[in-house]
N, C-alpha and C positions, 0 to 999 in steps of 0.2 A: 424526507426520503421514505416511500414507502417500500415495506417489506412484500415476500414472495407472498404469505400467505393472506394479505390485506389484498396484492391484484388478482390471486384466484379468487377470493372471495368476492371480488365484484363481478367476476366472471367478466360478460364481453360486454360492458356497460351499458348494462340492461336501466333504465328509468327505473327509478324502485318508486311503484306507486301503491302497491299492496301494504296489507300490513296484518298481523298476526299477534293479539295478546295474548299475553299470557298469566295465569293465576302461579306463584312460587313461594315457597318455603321462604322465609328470610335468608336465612344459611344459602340457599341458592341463590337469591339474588346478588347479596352478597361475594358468592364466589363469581358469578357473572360478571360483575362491575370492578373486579381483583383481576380475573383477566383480560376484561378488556382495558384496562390502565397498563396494564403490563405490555401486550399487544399491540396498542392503537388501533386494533379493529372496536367496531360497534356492537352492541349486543345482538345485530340484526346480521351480522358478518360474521362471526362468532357461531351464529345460531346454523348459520349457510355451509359454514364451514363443517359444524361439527355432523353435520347433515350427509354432507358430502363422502365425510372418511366413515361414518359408518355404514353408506349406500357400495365404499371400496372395499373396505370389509366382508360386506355381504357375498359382493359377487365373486371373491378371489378367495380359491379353495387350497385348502395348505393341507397335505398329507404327509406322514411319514411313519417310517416303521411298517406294520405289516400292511396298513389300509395302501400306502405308496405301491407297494408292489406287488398288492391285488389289481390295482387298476390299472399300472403297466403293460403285468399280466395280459390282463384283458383288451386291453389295446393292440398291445402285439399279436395277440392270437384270440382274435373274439372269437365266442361260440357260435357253431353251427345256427342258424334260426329253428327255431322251433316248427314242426309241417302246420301247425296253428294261423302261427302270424304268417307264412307265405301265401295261407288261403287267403286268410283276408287279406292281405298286400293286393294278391292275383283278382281276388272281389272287388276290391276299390278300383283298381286300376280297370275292370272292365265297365261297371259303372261311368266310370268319369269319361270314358273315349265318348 
């Protein structure tokens, strides 16, 4: 039976004909081949995976405290534009007609 994170990690069953070494620490390899025994993914599924949650990570923005509800803030009641950016706004847009 394979686990959840062994069918994401194959995604939509892509041919895997790539491949990618890599030079490691022993202590990493090491920890490599601990989970993927643990696992049953492969080091190359493993590698896809850990790949992935850091690419989730990147893109998903956690605030709280005062930065939360400066941007609230600012959502709810954005600032006025500055007469700057409406010129070039009004610039750009006549250019491009």
């Amino acid at each position: 039976m394979t686990s959840p994170s062994s069918r994401r990690a194959r995604g939509s069953h892509e041919l895997k004909k790539e491949r990618i070494e890599l030079r490691v620490a022993p202590s990493a390899k090491a920890l490599i081949q601990r989970a993927s025994a643990v696992s049953g993914l492969t080091a190359g599924d493993l590698a896809y995976e850990g790949a992935r949650r850091v690419l989730d990570e990147h893109e998903r923005m956690m605030l709280t405290g005062a930065d939360r509800d400066a941007f609230l803030d600012a959502v709810r009641r954005p600032p006025k534009p500055a007469d700057r950016l409406v010129q070039a706004l009004r610039g750009h847009r006549d250019q491009v007609r």
